[in-house]
N, C-alpha and C positions, 0 to 999 in steps of 0.2 A: 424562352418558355412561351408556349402558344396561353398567354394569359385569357383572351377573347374566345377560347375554347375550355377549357378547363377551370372549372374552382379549385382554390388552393389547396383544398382538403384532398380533391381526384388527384389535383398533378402530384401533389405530396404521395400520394400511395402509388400513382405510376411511378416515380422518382424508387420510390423503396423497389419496386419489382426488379430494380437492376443490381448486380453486382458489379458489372463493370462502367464506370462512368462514359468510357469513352462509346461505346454500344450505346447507353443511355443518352446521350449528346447525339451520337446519328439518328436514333428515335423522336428524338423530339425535332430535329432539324427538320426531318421528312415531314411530324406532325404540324409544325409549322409551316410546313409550304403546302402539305395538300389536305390539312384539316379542314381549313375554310372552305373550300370546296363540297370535301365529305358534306359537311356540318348545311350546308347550303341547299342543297340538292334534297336532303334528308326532311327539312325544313320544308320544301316545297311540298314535297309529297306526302309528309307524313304529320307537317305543320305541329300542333302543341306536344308529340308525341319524340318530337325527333331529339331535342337533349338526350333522353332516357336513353333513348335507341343509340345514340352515339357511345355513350358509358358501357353498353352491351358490346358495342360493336368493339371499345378497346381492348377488353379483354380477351375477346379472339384473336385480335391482333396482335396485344402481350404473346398469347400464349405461340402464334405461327411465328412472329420475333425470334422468341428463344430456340425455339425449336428448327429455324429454320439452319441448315448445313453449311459450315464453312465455306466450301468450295461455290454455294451458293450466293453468299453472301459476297463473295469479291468477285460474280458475274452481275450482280447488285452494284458496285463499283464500277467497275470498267462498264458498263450501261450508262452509267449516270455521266461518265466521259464521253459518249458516244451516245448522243440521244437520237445520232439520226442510223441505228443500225439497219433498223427494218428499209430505209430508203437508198442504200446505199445501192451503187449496181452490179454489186459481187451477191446480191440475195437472191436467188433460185429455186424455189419452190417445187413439192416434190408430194402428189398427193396420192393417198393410196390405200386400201383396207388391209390389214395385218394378215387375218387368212390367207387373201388372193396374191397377198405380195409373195409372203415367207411364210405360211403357215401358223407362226406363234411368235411374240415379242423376244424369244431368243432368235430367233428363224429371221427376223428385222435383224439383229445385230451380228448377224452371220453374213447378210450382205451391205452391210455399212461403207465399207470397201466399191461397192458398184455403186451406189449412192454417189461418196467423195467423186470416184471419178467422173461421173458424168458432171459435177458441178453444182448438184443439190447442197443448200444451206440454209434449209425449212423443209423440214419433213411431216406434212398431215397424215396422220394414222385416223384413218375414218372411225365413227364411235366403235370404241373398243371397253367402254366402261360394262357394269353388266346391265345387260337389257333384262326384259321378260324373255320365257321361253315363248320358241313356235315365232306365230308372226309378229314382228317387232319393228316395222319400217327403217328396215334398214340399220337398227341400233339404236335410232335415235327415241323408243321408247326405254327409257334408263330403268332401273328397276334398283338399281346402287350405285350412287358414285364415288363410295366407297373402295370400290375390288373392279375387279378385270372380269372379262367373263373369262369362263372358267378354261374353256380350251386355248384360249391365247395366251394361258400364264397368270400373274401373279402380279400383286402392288410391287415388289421387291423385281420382280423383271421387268417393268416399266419403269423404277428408279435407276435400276443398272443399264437399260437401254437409251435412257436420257441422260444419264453422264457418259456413257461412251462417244454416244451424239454429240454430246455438249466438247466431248475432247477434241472432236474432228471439226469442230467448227458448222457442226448441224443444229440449229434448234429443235424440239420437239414443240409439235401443235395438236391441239386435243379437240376434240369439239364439249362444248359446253349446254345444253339443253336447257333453256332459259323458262321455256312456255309453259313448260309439261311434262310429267314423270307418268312410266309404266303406272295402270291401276294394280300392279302388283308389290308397288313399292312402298316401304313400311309407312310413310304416311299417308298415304290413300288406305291401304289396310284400317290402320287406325282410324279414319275419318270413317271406313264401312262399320268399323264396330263400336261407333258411335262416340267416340274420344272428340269434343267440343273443341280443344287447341286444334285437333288436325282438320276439323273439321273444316276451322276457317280457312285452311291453307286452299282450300277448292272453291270452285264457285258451283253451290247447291240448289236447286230448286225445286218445291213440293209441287210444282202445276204450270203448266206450259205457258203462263201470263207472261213472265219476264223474257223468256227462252224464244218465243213468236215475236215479242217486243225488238227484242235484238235480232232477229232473224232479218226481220224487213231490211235489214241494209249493213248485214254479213254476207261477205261472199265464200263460196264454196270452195276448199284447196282441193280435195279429192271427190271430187262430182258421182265418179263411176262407181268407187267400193266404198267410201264414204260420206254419203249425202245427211249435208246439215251440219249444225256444230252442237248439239246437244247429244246425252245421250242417256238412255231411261237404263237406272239401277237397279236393283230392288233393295238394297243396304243406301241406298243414298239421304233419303228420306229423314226427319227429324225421328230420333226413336228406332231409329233400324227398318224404319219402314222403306218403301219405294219414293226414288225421286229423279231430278234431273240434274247431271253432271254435264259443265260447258268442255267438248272435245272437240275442238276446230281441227285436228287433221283426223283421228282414228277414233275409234269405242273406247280402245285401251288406253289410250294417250291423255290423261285427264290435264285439264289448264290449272294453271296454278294461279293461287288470290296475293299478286304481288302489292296491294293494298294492306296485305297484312306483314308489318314490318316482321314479324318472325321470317319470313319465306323470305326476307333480304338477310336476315343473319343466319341464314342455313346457308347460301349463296357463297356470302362473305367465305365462312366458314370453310366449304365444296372449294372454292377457289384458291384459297390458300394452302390445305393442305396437297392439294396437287401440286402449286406451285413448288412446294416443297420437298413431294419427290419428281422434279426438275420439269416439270412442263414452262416451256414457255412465252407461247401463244396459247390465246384460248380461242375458238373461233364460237361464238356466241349465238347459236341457233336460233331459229325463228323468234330473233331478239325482239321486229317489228310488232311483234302479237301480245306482247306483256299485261300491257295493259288495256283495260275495257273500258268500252264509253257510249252506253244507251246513243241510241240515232247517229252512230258512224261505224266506220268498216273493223273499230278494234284495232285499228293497225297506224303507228306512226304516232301514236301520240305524245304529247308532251312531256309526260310524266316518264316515258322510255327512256328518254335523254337526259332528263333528272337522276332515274334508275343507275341507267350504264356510268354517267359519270361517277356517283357512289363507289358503285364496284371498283371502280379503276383507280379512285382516290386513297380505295383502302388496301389497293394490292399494290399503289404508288408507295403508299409506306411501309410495307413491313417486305414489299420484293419487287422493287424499278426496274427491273430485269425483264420482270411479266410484262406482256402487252396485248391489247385486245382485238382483236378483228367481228366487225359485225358480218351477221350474214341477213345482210335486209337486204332483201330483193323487188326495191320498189322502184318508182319513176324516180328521176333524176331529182327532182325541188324536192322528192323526200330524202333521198337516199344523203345528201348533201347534212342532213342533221343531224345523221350518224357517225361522222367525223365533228362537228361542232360548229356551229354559227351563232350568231353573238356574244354570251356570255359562257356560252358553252367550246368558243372557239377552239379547236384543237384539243378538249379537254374530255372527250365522250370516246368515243374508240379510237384505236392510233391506224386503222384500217379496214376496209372495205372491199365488198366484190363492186370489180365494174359489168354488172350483169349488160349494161345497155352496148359496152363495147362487144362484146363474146356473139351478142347477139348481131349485130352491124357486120361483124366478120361475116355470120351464115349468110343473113340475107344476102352483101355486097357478092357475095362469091356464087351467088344465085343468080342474081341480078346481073353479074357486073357492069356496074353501074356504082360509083360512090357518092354518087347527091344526096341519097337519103342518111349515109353516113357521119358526111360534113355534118347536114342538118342537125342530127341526134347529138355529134360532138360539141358542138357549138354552143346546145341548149344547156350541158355542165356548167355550173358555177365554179370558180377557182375550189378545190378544196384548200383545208388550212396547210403551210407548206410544212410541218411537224409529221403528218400523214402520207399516206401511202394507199396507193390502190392493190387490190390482188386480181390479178388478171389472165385469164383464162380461154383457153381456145373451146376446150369441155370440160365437164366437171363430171359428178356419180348422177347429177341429174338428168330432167329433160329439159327440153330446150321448147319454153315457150315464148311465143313470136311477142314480147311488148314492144311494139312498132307503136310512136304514137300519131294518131289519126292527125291531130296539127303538123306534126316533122312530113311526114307523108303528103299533105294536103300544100307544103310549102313546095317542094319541090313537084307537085303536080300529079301525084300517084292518091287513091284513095287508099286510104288506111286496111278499111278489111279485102280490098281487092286483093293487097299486097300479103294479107296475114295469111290466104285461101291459097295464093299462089306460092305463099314459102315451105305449106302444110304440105300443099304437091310434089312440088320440087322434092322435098326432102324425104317422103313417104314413097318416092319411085312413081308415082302418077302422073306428074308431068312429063309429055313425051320429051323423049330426049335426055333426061334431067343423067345427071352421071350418079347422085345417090342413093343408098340404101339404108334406108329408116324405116320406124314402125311409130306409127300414131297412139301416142299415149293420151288419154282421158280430151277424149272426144268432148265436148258439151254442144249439145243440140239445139240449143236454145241461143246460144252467139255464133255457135258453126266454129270454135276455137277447136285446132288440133294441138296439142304440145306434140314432139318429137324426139324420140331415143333413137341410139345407133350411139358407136362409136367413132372419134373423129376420120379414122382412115375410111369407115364406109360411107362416112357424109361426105366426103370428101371426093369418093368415086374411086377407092384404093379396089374393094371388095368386085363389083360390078369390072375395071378394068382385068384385075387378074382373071375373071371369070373368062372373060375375052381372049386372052394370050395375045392383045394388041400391046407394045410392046411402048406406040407410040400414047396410046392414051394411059398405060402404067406411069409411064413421064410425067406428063401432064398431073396424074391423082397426086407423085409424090411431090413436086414443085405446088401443088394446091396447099399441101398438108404443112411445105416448109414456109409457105407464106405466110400462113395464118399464125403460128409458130413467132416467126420473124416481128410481127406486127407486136405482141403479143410481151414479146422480149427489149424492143425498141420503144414501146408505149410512153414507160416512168412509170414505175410501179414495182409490184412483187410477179414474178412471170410462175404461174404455177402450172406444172407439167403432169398432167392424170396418169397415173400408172397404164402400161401398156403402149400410149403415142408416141412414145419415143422408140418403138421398135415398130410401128404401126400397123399396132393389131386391129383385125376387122370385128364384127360383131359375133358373139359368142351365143348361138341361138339355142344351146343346150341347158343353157335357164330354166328353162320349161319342163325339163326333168327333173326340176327341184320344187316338190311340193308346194315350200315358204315363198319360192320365187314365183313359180311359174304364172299368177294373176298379173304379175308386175314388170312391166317388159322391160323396166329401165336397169331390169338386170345383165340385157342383152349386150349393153356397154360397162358394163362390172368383170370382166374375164379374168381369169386366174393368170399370173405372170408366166410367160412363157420362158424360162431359163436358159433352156437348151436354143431359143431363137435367141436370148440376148449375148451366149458365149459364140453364137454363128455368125454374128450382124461385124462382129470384132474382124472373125476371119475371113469376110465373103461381105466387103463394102460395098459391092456393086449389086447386091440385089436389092430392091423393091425397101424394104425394112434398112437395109442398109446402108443406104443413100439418104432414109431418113435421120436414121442416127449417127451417123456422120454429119450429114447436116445440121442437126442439132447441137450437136456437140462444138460444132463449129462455131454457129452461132453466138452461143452461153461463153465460149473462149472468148468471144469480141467482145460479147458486151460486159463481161466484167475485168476489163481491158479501157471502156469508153466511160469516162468520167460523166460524161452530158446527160447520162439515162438514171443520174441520182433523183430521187420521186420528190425532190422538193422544188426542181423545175417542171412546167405544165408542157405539156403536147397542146401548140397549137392548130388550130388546121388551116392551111394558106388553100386560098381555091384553084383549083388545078385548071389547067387548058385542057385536061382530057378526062370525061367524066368513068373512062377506066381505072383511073388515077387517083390513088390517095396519096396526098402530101401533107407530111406533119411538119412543123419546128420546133426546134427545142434551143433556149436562148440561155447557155451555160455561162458561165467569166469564161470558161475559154474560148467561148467563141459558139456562133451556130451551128447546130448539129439539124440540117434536113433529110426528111423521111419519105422515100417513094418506095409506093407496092402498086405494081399493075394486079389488076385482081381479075385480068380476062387472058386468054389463052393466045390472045393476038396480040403481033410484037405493037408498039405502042412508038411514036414518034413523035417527039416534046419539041418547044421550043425553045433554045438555050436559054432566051431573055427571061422564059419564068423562072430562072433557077440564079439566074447570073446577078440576079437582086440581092438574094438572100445569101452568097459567098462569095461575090467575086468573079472573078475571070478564071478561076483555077480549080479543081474540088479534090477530094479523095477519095473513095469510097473503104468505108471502114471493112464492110464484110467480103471486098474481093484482095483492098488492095489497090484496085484500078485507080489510076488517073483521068481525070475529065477535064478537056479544056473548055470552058464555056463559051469561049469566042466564036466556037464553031456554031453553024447554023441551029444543029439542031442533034438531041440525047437520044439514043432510041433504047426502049425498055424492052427486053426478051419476054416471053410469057410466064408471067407470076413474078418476075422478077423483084429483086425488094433492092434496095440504095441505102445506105447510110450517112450523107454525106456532109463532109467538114470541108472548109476553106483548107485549100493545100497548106499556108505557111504556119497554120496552126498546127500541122504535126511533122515539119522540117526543125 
């Protein structure tokens, strides 16, 4: 009995809440290993308030306990046998919007079956809760996370779709909107019509004092369509009068006062009952911006990590099955305290985007050149080995250049020289360049371009077919399977955007869509092509078809290679050829080294940098081939990628 948690009086009436002892015994087991935590984290941030709010907080947990579904419950079990599921190398990630995949949450479970085969085992359904109507960035203005929106189905078809999931050995991933709900959602309502509890849930202001205050040193997320993070109501006001509401991305998008412990037991609350009908990642939206803090950016704070461990603590007991993923997309010394460091260690999210690799992929494949890569890799602190990175070639976003000016400056490039030159390259301006992108939210005042397209036109797929060069189609599709490669080989969760795996180009009929057409990053959003992915089966050899073969191929090895489980690091060993990236991965079984030439010229090594790290003898996992290292020297084809093991480790 968690005595140092509870009064005898509480644990006595938790105690009564059960009819079965042996349920009652798992309850208190869990409350016992991750109450102190809760109970800790709660304390920090909510100091003389947090007892109370714990008390609150078990009765939602009682009640998500009981109600949580058998079948549920003993994936609750085998979880807790397997704590490193999310790390393992049979995990394959699989991300995608319900509309543009299958149309509606039954239309997902109609192709679960092409999922399975290709090797997916995380499936993200991009926000499908209900938004506002009209403009809604993307979903991720909630308006209920209660219900589905309305054209994708039902709570009851997203609980049949995550156990049929769950049957094939898919998890389901949801996105979570931590920062900010639609102003059309019942508690922003209430706070316009002057309800004092909802009120506090926002951050309100009668006069631009505090709003200018925190201005001086907020940055701007959407510059172009929406400048500033305030925004003028006229319900916002004390009395119904006019005021100012804090909306760091949109007008509609109101922040939420996670200072006020209610808006953590709504959370709790939100989390759980999803969990319950079978979500099992959450992916924790603009997690970094929770909390606010007069004279700094709002972002990364302390109390964030305090926050997330809470949540995690309280969905650790009543469903170990759940696991969190942040989506903070910051520099590395922050991103690092999203998974946990000190007392937080491994105890805050169980996962991460590695935004800084995704990005090292563009540039490196721009550049080719991988100094600036090493560079950027190197500056990673170990994460905790409990966690797991999610790693990504592209995502629903755009792609802005965080290159940092120090990594740049070491290897002898200036920072914005290289940020100007990757906005070219990858916008078609730079001559010569092989892609086809469009520049999303210019800002004129740093001169930053971000970048949409979709991987195959960044990549030069789109631009080659236009050609009917037959040799530079080659080339786009070996671009696309390296990046891929790198991405699958890293250590981590390898998440695959709907569409690259058949590689589709960019969809510029966005622009016929009302909602869309301000927002270019819809251009790499395109609707699932079916009839190309029952073609790519029968007609390997085209363009699309060599990449899904190749893929496929790939995701067969690597959940075949023991070495890519995310609780060993990718180190970077420095290459004799700055075409050349070389990772290690230092398993019990043995080394596992990593080459990808990232330039279109064959590449000529020298055996001795290789014949360190394995031997005299190698294997390569994804051909197969044999390499003797005694010979002079390895040569890499173009784009080529190696996986390679000391021979007598797989004899």
């Amino acid at each position: 009995m968690p005595d140092i948690l509870l009064t005898p009086k509480l644990a006595e009436r938790l105690r009564l809440a059960f009819d079965d002892d042996r349920d009652a015994e798992t309850f208190f087991l869990r409350l016992e290993r991750y109450g102190p935590e809760l109970l800790d984290s709660l304390r920090e941030v909510y100091l003389e308030r947090a007892d109370g709010l714990l008390e609150r907080l078990l009765e939602i947990m009682l009640q998500a306990y009981h109600t949580r579904p058998a079948d549920l419950k003993r994936l609750d079990e085998a979880r807790l046998l397997s704590p490193d599921w999310l790390q393992s190398s049979r995990m394959v990630g699989y991300v995608a919007y319900t509309d543009r995949f299958a149309g509606t949450l039954c239309g997902v479970q109609d192709h679960v079956d092409y999922l399975e085969g290709l090797g997916v085992t995380y499936l993200h359904l991009m926000p499908l809760l209900r938004p506002r109507e009209g403009e809604n960035d993307g979903g991720y203005a909630v308006a209920d996370y209660r219900s589905v929106r309305p054209d994708l189905g039902s709570m009851d078809d997203l609980s049949g779709l995550a156990r049929d999931l769950r049957g094939r050995g898919i998890s389901l991933v949801l996105d979570l909107v931590l920062n900010h709900v639609a102003r059309e959602h019942e508690w922003a309502e209430r706070a316009r019509a002057g309800e004092d509890q909802y009120r506090d849930y926002f951050h309100f202001f009668s006069d631009r004092g505090l709003p200018d205050a925190y201005e001086a040193t907020l940055p701007e997320v959407f510059p172009d369509f929406a400048p500033g993070n305030f925004t003028w109501d006229e319900h916002a006001g004390e009395g119904g009068s006019g005021g100012w509401v804090w909306t760091t991305f949109n007008t509609y998008q109101w922040d939420l006062n996670w200072g006020n412990p209610d808006v953590l037991t709504e959370f709790v609350d939100i989390i759980l009952n999803l969990a319950n009908r079978g979500v099992e990642v959450f992916r924790l939206d603009a997690i970094a911006f929770i909390w606010k803090r007069l004279g700094t950016s709002s972002q990364n704070q302390p109390e964030v990590h305090h926050l997330t461990r809470a949540l995690r603590a309280a969905a650790r007991i009543v469903a170990p099955a759940v696991a969190f993923k942040a989506e903070a997309i910051v520099a590395p010394g922050d991103l690092i305290h999203y998974l946990g460091t000190g007392t937080h260690h491994g105890r805050v999210s169980d996962m991460a985007y590695h935004n800084s690799l995704m990005v090292q992929l563009w540039s490196t494949l721009a550049s080719r050149d991988t100094r600036l890569m090493e560079q950027a890799l190197r500056a990673f602190p170990p994460k905790p080995t409990n966690t797991t990175w999610g790693l990504y070639v592209r995502c629903h976003d755009d792609i802005g250049w965080a290159i940092s000016d120090a990594d740049a400056a070491r290897v002898g490039i200036g920072g914005p020289a290289h940020r100007h030159f990757l906005s070219d390259f990858y916008s078609g301006e730079f001559m010569g360049a092989f892609a086809r992108g469009l520049v999303f939210q210019f800002n004129p005042v740093t001169g930053d371009r971000r970048i949409s397209g979709s991987a195959a036109s960044l990549a030069g797929l789109e631009t080659a077919l236009e050609s009917g060069d037959e040799t530079l189609i080659s080339l786009a599709v070996e671009r696309l399977l390296l990046l891929h490669t790198v991405i699958l080989g890293f250590g981590g969760i390898p998440l695959l955007y709907m569409g690259d795996e058949l590689a589709l180009t960019n969809d510029y009929s966005y622009a016929d869509t009302p909602e869309h057409a301000a927002d270019n990053r819809w251009v790499h959003r395109p609707r699932m092509d079916w009839a190309l992915a029952e073609d790519v089966q029968a007609h390997p050899d085209t363009p699309a078809g060599r990449v899904n073969a190749g893929l496929r191929h790939r995701i067969a090895v690597r959940k075949g290679l023991p070495h890519l489980h995310a609780s060993i690091e990718s180190h970077v060993i420095a290459s004799p050829d700055p075409r050349v990236l070389m990772l290690r991965r230092d398993h019990p079984l043995g080394t596992l080294l990593e080459l990808y030439n990232f330039s279109e010229e064959r590449v000529v090594l020298p055996a001795y940098s290789l014949r360190g790290h394995l031997g005299e003898d190698a294997r390569d996992a994804l051909s197969g081939s044999a390499f003797h290292l005694t010979r002079p020297t390895l040569t890499l084809d173009p784009y080529r990628a190696l996986w390679l093991t000391a021979a007598e480790v797989n004899t």
